[in-house]
MARZAKE-84664 format. One line per 8 residues: their letters; for each residue x, y, z of C-alpha. Coordinates in nm, 3 decimals. Layout:
! residues N
a = X:Y:Z  ...
END
This chain:
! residues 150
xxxxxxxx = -5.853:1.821:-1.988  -5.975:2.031:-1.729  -6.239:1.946:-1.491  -6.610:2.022:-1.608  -6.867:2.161:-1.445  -7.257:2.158:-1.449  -7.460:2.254:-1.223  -7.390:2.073:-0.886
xxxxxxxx = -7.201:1.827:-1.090  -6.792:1.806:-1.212  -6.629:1.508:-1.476  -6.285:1.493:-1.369  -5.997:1.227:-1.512  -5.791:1.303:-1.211  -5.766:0.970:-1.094  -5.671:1.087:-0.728
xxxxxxxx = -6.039:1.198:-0.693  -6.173:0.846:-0.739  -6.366:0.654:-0.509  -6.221:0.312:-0.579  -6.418:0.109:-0.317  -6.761:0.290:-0.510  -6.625:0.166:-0.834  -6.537:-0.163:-0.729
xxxxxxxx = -6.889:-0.196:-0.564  -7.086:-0.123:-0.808  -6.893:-0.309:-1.104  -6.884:-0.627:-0.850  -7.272:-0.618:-0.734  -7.470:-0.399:-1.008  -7.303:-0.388:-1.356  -7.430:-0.713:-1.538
xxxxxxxx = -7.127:-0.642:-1.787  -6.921:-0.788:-1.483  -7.096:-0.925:-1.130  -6.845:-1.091:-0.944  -6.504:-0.892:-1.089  -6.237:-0.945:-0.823  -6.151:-0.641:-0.662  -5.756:-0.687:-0.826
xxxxxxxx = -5.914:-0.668:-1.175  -6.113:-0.367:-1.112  -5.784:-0.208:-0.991  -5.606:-0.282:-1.236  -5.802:-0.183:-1.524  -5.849:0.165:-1.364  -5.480:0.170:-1.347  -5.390:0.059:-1.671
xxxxxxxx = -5.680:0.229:-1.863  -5.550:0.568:-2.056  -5.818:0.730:-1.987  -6.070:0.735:-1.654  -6.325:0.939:-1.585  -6.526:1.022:-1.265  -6.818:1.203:-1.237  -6.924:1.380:-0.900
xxxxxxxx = -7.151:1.589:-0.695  -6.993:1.825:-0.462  -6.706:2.057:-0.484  -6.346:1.917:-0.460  -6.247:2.228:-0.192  -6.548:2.080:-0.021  -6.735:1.740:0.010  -6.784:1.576:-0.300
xxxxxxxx = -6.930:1.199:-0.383  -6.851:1.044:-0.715  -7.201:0.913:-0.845  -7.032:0.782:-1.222  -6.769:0.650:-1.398  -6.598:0.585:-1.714  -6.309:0.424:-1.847  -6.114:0.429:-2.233
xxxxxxxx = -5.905:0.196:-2.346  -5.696:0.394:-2.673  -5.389:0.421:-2.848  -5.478:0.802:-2.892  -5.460:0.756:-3.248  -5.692:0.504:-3.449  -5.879:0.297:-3.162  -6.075:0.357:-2.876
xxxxxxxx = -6.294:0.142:-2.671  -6.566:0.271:-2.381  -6.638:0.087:-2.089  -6.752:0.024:-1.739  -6.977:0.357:-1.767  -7.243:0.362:-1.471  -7.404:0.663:-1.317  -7.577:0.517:-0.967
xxxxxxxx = -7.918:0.518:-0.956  -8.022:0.765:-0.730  -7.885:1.015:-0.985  -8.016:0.853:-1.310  -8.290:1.052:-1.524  -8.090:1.398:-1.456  -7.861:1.387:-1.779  -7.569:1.357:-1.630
xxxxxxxx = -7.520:1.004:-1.870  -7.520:1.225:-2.180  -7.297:1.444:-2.033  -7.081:1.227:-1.915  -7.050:1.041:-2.272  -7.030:1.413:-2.456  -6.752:1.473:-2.249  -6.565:1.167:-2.343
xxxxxxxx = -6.594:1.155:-2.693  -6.480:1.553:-2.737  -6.195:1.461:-2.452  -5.934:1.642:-2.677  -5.729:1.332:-2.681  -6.005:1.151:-2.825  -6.254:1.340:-3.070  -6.028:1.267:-3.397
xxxxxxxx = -5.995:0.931:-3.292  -6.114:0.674:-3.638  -6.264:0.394:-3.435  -6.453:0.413:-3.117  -6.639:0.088:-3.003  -6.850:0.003:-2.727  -7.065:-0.241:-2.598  -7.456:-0.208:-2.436
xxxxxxxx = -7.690:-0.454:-2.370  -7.983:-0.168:-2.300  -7.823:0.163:-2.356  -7.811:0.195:-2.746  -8.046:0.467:-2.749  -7.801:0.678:-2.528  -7.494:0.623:-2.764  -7.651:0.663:-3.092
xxxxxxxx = -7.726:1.024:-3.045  -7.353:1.067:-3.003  -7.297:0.893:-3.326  -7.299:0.529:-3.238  -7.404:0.233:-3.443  -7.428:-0.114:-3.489  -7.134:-0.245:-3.668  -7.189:-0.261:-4.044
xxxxxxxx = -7.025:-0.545:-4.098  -7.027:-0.800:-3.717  -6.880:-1.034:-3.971  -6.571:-0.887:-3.919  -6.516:-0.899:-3.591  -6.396:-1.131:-3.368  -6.352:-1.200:-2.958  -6.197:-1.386:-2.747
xxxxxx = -6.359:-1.440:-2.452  -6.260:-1.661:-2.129  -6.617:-1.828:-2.004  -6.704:-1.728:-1.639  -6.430:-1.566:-1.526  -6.501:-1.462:-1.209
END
């Protein structure tokens, strides 16, 4: 994918561009998907996720400052799951979250994928016009999760 631009504003999955101390900032002190993440797990799931995305303001010949992020976790083929998006909050209300999301799901590596999860405790509204929805059947599915552990 090449980098995309609008406005002031480029989503890039070039993973060199990423400010990792931002990332690990926020998802430690803001994201209430994960307060408290050890800086090792935030590293490593940037490294190990397929797909990452950064969103900045700026120009990469020039000063730039990432103000998002997104990560997918995918086979490429059947599954994909969306986390850790954020855009900070000083650049919230501009669009740049629908952007950000319409860029993911039409990532060409991902638009034919069959299953594409995510979870949101307050951003449902965002998703759904992208084609989101509760799961028909939560009966289904199951999780293992470890309790606090961070």
């Amino acid at each position: 994918m090449r980098d995309k631009k609008w406005g002031e504003f480029i989503i890039s999955i070039n993973q060199s561009y990423l400010d990792r101390e931002l990332i690990y900032q926020f998802l430690h002190n803001e994201a209430y998907w994960s307060i408290n993440i050890p800086r090792e797990v935030v590293m490593k799931s940037i490294d190990e996720s397929r797909l990452v995305f950064g969103l900045y303001r700026g120009r990469f010949d020039g000063d730039f400052e990432q103000v998002g992020f997104a990560r997918v976790v995918t086979d490429l083929s059947t599954f994909a799951y969306l986390c850790d998006v954020f855009i900070l909050p000083q650049y919230r209300g501009k669009g740049l979250s629908k952007w950000l999301v319409e860029t993911i799901i039409w990532h060409p590596d991902l638009h034919d994928i069959r299953k594409f999860m995510l979870a949101t405790k307050d951003a449902h509204s965002l998703y759904e016009r992208f084609g989101f929805e509760t799961v028909e059947s939560p009966e289904l599915l199951l999780q293992r999760v470890r309790k606090v552990p961070y």
